[in-house]
C-alpha positions in Angstrom: 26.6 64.7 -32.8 25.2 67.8 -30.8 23.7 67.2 -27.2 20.3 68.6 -28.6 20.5 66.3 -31.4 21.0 62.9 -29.2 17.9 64.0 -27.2 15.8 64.2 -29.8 17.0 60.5 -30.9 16.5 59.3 -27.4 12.8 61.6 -26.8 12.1 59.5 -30.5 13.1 56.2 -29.4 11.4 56.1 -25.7 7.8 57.4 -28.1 8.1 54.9 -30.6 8.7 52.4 -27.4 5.7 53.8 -25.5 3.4 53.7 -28.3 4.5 49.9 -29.0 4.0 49.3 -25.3 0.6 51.2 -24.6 -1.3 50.5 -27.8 -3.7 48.5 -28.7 -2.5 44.9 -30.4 -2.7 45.2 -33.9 -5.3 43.0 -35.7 -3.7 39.8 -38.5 -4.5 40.4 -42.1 -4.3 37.5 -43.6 -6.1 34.3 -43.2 -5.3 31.3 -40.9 -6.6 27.4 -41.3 -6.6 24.9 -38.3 -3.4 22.8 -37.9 -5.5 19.8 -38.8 -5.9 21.1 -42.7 -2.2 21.7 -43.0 -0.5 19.1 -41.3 -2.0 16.2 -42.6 0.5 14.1 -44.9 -2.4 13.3 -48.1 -0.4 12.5 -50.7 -1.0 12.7 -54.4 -2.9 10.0 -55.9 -1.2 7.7 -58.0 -3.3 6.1 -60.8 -0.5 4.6 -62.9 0.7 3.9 -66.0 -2.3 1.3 -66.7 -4.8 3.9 -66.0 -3.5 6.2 -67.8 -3.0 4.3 -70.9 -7.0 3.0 -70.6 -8.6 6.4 -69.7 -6.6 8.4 -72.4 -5.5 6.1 -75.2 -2.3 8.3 -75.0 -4.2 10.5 -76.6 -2.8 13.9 -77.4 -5.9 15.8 -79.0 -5.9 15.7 -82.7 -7.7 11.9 -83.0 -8.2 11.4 -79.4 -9.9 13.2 -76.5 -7.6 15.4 -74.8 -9.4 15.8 -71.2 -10.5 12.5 -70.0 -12.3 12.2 -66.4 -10.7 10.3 -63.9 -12.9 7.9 -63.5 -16.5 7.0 -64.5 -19.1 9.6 -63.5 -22.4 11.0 -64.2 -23.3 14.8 -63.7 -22.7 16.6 -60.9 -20.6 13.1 -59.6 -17.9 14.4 -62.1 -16.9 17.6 -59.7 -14.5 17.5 -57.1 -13.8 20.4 -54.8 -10.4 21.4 -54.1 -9.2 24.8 -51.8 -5.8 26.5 -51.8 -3.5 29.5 -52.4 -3.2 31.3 -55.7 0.1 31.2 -57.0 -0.5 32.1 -60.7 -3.4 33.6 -62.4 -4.1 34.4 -66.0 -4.8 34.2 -69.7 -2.9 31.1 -71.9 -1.4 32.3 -75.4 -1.1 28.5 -76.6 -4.5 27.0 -76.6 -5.7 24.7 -79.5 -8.4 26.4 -81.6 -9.9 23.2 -83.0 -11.4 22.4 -79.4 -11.3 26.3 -77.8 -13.3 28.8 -78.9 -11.5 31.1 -76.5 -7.6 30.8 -74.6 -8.2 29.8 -71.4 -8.2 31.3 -68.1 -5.3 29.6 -65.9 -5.2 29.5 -62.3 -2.4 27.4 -60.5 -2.9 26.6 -56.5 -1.0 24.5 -53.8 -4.3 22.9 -52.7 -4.6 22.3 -48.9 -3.1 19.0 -47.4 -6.9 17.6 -47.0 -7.4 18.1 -50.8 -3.6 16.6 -52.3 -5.1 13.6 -52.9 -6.6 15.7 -56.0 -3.0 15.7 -57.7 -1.2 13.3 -59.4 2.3 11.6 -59.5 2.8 13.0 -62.4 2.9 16.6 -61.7 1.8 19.4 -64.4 4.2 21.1 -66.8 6.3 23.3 -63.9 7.8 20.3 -62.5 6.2 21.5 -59.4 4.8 18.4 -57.5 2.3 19.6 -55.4 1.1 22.8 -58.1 -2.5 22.2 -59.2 -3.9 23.7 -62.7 -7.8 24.8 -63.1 -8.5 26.1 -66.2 -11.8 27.4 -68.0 -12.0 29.8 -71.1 -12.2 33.5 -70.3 -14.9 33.9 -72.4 -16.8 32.0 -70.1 -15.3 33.7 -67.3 -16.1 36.9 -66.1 -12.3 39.2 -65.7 -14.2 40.3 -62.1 -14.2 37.3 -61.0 -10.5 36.3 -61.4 -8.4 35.0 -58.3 -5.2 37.3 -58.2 -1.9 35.6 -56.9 -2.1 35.1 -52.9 -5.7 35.0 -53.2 -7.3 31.3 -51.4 -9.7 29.8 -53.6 -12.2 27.1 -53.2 -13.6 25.5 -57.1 -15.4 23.0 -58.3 -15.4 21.3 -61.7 -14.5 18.4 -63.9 -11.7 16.4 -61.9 -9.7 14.9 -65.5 -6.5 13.8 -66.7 -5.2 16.2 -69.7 -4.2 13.3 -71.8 -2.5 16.0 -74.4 -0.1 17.1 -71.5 1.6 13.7 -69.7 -1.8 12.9 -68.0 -1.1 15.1 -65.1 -4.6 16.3 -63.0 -6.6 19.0 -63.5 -9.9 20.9 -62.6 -11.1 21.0 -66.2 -13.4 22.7 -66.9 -14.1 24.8 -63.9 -18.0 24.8 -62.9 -17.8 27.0 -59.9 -15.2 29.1 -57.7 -15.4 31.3 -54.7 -12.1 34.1 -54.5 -11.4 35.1 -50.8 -9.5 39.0 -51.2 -8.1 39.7 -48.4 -8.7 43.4 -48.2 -10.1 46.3 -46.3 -14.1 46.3 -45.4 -16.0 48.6 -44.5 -18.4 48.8 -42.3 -21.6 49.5 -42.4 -22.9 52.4 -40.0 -26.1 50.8 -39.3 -25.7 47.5 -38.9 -26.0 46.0 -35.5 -23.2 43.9 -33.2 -23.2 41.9 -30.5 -21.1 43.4 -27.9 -20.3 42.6 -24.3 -20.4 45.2 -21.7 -17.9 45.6 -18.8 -21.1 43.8 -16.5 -21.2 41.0 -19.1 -24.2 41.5 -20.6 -24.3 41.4 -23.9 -25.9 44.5 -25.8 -26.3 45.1 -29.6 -24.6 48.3 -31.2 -23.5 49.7 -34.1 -19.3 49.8 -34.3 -20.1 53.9 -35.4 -19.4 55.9 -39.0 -16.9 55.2 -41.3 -14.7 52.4 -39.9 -12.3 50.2 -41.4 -11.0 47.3 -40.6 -8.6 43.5 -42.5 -11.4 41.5 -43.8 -12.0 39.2 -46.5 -13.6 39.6 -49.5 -15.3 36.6 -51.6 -16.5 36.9 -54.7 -18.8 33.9 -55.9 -19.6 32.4 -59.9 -21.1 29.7 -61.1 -21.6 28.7 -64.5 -23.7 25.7 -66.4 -21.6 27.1 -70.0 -18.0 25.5 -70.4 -17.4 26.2 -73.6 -16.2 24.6 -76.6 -14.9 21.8 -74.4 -18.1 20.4 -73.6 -20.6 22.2 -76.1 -20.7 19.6 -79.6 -19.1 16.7 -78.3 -16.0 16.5 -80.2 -13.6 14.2 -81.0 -10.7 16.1 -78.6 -13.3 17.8 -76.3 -13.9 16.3 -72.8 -14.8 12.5 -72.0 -15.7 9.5 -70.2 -12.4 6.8 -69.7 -12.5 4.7 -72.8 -14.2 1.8 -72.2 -14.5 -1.5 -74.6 -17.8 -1.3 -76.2 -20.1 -4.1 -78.0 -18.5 -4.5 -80.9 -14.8 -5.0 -78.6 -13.6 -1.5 -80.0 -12.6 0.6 -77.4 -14.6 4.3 -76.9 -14.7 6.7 -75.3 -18.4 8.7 -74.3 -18.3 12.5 -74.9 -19.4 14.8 -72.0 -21.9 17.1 -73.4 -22.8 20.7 -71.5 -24.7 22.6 -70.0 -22.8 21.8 -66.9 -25.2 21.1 -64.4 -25.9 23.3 -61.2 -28.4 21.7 -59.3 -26.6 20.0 -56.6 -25.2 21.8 -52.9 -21.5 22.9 -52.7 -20.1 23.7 -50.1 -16.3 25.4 -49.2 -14.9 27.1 -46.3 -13.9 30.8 -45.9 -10.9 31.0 -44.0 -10.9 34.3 -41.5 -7.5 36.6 -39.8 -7.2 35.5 -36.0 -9.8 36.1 -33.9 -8.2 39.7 -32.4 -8.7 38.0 -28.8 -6.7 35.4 -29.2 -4.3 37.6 -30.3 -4.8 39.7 -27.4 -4.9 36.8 -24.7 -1.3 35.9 -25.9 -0.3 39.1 -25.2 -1.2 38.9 -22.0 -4.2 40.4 -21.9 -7.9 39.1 -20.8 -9.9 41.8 -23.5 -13.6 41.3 -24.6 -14.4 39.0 -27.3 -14.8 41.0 -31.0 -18.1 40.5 -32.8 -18.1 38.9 -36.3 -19.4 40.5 -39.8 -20.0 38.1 -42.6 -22.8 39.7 -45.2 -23.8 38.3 -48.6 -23.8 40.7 -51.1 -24.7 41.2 -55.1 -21.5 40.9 -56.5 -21.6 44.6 -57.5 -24.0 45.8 -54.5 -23.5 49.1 -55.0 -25.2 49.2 -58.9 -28.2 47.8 -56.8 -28.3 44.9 -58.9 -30.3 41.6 -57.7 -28.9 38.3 -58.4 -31.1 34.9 -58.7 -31.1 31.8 -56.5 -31.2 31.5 -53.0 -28.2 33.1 -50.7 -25.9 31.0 -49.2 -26.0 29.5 -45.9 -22.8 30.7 -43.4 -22.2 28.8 -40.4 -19.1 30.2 -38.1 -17.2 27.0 -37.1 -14.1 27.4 -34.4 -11.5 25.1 -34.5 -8.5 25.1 -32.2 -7.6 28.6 -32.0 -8.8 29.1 -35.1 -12.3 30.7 -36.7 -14.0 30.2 -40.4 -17.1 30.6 -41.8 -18.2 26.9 -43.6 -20.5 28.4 -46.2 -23.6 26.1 -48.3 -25.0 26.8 -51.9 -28.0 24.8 -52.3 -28.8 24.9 -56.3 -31.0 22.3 -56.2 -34.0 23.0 -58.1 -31.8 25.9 -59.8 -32.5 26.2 -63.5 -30.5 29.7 -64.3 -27.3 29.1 -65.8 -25.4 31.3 -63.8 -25.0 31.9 -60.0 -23.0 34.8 -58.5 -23.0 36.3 -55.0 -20.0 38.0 -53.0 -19.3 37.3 -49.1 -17.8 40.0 -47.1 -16.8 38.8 -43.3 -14.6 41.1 -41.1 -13.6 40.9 -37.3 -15.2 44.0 -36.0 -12.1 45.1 -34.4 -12.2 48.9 -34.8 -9.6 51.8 -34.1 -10.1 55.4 -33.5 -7.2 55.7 -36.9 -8.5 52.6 -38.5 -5.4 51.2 -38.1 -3.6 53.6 -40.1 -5.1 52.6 -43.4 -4.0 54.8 -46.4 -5.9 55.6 -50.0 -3.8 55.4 -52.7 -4.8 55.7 -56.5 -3.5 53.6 -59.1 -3.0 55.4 -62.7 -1.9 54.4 -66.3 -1.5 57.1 -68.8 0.4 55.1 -71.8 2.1 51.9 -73.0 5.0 52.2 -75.1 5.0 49.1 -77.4 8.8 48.3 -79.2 7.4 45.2 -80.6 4.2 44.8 -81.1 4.1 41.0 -82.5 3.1 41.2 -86.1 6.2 43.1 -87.8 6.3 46.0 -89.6 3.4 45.7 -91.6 0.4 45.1 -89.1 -0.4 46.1 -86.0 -0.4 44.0 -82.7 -4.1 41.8 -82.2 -3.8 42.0 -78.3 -5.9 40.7 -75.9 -4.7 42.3 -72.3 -5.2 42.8 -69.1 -4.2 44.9 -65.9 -4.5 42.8 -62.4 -3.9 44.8 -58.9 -5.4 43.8 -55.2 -7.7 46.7 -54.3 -10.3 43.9 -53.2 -13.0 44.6 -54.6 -12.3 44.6 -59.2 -8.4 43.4 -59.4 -9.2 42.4 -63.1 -9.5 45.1 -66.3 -9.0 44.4 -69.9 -7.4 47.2 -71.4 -7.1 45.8 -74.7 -9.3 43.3 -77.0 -8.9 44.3 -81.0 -7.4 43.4 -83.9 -4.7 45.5 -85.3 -5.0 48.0 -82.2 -1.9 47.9 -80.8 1.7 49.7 -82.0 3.9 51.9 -80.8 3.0 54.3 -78.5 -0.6 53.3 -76.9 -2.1 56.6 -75.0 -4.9 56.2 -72.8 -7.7 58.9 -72.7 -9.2 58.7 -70.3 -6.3 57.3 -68.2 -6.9 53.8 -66.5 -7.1 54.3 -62.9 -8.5 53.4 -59.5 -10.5 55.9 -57.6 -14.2 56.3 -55.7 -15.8 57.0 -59.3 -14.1 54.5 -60.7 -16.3 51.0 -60.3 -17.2 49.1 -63.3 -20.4 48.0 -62.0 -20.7 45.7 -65.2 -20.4 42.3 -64.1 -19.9 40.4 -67.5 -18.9 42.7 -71.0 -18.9 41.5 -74.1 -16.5 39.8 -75.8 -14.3 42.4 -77.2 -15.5 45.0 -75.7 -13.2 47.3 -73.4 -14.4 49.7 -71.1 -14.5 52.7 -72.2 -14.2 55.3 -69.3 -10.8 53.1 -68.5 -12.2 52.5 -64.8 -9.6 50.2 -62.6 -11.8 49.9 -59.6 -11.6 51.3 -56.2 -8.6 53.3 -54.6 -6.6 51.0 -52.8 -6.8 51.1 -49.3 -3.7 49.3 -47.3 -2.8 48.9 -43.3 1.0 49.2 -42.8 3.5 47.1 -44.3 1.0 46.0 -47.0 2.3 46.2 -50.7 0.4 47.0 -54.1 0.6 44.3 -56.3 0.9 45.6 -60.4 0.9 42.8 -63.3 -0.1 43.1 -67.0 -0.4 39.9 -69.2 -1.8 38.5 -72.0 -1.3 37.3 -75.7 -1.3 38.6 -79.5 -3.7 36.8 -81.5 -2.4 34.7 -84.6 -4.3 32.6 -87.2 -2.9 29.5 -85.5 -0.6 29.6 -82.4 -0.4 33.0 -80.6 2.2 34.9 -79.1 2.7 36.0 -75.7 2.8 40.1 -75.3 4.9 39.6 -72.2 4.3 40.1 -69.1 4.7 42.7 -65.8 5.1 41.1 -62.4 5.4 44.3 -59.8 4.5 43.6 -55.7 5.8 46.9 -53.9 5.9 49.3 -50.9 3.7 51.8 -52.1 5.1 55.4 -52.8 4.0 58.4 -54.4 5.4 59.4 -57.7 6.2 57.5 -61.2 7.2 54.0 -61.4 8.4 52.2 -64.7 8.3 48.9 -65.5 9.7 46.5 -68.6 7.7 43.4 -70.0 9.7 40.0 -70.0 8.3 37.2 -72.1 7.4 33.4 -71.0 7.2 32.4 -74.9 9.7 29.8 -76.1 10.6 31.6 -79.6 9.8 27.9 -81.5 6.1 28.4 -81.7 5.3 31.3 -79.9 7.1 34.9 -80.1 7.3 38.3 -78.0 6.2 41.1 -77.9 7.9 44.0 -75.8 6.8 47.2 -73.9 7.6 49.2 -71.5 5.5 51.7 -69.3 5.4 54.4 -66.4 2.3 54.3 -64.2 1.8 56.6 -61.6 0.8 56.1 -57.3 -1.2 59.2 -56.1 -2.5 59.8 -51.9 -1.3 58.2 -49.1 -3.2 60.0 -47.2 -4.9 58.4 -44.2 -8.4 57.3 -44.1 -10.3 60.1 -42.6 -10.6 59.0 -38.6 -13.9 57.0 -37.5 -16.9 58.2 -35.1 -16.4 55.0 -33.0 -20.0 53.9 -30.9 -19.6 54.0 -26.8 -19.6 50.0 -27.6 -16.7 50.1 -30.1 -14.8 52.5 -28.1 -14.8 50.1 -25.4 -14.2 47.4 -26.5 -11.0 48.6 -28.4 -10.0 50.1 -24.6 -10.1 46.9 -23.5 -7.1 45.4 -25.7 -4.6 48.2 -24.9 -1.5 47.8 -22.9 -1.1 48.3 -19.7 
């Protein structure tokens, strides 16, 4: 090693020092509760085997109901609440036709300690003890408004045993849900902020033009329509616990839908630390960061208006810890559906917005080695592509009959980009659409990863098959990246399909540099290192 070249290491070194020493302290991403809703012991609730046998008449769906409430209840006393972290998200391919009239949407949590008492001893099928299901059918379901893994979630709905699957808990069917992104905000250039001064007063300012900073994104949906489960009272849809009637013959009482709205819900929206506490533990004694939280359309930008009244925020700070606590009044509300979207932020801006980078997502073609119905047909596929840009991580990019077979070309391409929003909140069943539109670019902060998954099932007159899945979550680069399916199916009932694709990351390139306001400017001077 030359002389000139060990200077250059050690002129690297003592600038990557400096900058770690002299800039400002980085803001957290990703959300934080208050140690007193994750270190309480709730433990699952355990109804036994009496229970059980009463409420579901070991019933497994073909003469019997297959989702039996928990206990007596009456309209809106049937919900339960329950919040927690997205582990799996997505589309069933073994639902029973005689009581769906579309698979179901799946999403499994770990619900919050405060909420355990939701689960059973028995746990559901993945052996998993503290895994929660909530299910509703997708055609009842809007893609946009899918929780992707590592979302948080807080839902409402039908709190049942599924008497067809060892009488484990679920939320079935789900009645409302509220998906918390994280992701990156923008700001808007003319709102107004509270900011301190260096004298202490406090003066109101705009944080500038084109800033960026972690927020969280929540998308909102309510919906009086459950589906098949709850739509002709049948025989295997949802009910009551079987109870001994007049004549000593035990019945049970359907549930019929709509589902009803009109009640208040209320959930929490859990925020990254409060950038001053962050700072304080550095060392540092920095001005307290204003707080964003705006309710939105769901799709603002389209311009669209929504019904009902807007929720009600309320910041709460617990401990060292901040959320919003956030109230849907729907009393009174005769639409069937609700939907809003929540965007909160700390307004903690940089002059290079923290280093976020634009990246765009695209997918050209699917190669398809088995398509799932032999040589003679072509593949029925219902499908769908799920990323985190934030803002639409859900597009179906296939719903047919006989569409699907070897190779699949896309033209257009699917992909991400500015012009590339499907403003259309709900699409009809089947229909895909058709400028291939994926959503925003992505924008990420350092050290975050693009998460890339593809799932869903090939249609069959009775049981379906699964078309195998995609599971990416990756430092982003530029270039081609190829991925193989692998299948969940069992090969008894339900067989795989098989693909394989290349999709392609373009950009990197850093969002263009903010115009910070004198008040924004300061107040980020006042967190850097001495």
């Amino acid at each position: 090693m030359t002389r000139w070249t060990s200077s250059v290491i050690i002129m690297l070194l003592s600038a990557i020092v400096a900058n770690a020493q002299d800039g400002a302290v980085p803001p957290g991403r990703e959300p934080i509760l208050p140690a007193s809703m994750t270190n309480n012991e709730t433990t699952p609730t355990n109804f036994g085997d009496h229970y059980r046998e009463v409420a579901c008449q070991y019933g497994a769906g073909l003469s019997d109901p297959q989702w039996v409430t928990v206990f007596d209840c009456r309209t809106t006393g049937c919900y339960r609440r329950v919040e927690g972290t997205v582990k799996g998200s997505g589309i069933s391919f073994k639902d029973d036709p005689q009581n769906h009239d579309s698979n179901d949407h799946n999403t499994s949590i770990y619900p919050d300690s405060l909420d355990r008492f939701i689960l059973s001893t028995v746990p559901e099928e993945s052996d998993d003890p503290l895994l929660f299901r909530l299910e509703l059918e997708r055609k009842h379901f809007p893609e946009k408004m899918w929780p992707s893994p590592g979302n948080r979630i807080s839902a409402f709905g039908y709190w049942i045993f599924d008497c067809g699957h060892d009488y484990y808990t679920e939320i079935h069917p789900i009645v409302g849900i509220a998906v918390h992104r994280p992701a990156a905000v923008s700001i808007p250039a003319g709102h107004l902020f509270p900011y301190v001064s260096e004298s202490g007063a406090v003066i109101r300012s705009t944080v500038g033009e084109n800033v960026v900073v972690p927020g969280i994104v929540t998308d909102l949906w309510f919906s009086a329509d459950s589906g098949e489960i709850t739509r002709n009272c049948s025989w295997s849809g949802l009910h009551q616990p079987a109870h001994e009637g007049p004549l000593g013959i035990i019945e049970p009482k359907c549930i019929r839908g709509p589902a009803p709205l009109g009640t208040r819900f209320e959930f929490n929206i859990y925020l990254p630390p409060d950038p001053q506490i962050l700072a304080r533990r550095a060392g540092l004694d920095p001005a307290a960061v204003p707080l964003y939280a705006e309710v939105q359309s769901p799709f603002v930008l389209a311009g669209a208006g929504q019904p009902g009244p807007d929720p009600t925020i309320t910041v709460v700070r617990e401990e060292d810890v901040t959320f919003l606590k956030v109230s849907i009044d729907l009393a009174g509300y005769s639409e069937k559906v609700y939907t809003r979207r929540i965007v909160s932020a700390w307004i903690y801006a940089s002059p290079d917005n923290w280093d976020a980078r634009q990246w765009r997502l695209r997918m050209n073609a699917i190669n398809v080695s088995d398509d799932g119905d032999g040589w003679f047909n072509d593949g029925d596929w219902s499908f769908w592509l799920n990323t985190n840009n934030g803002y639409q991580e859900w597009s179906r990019i296939f719903d047919c009959d006989g569409c699907v077979h070897d190779t699949e070309k896309f033209n257009p391409p699917w992909e991400t980009g500015p012009d590339k929003i499907d403003f259309d909140l709900v699409r009809a069943m089947g229909e895909v659409d058709a400028f291939h539109r994926l959503g925003p670019n992505h924008i990420l902060f350092p050290d975050d990863k693009i998460s890339f998954r593809l799932s869903g099932y090939e249609s069959d007159t009775i049981w379906d098959d699964d078309t195998g899945s995609v599971d990416l979550n990756f430092t982003p680069e530029v270039g081609s990246h190829s991925a193989s399916s692998h299948c969940r199916a069992t090969g008894i009932l339900h067989n795989c399909c098989d693909y394989s694709l290349t999709f392609e990351l373009e950009g990197g390139d850093l969002v263009p540099a903010p115009v910070l306001s004198p008040a924004a400017k300061a107040l980020y001077e006042s967190y850097l290192r001495p």
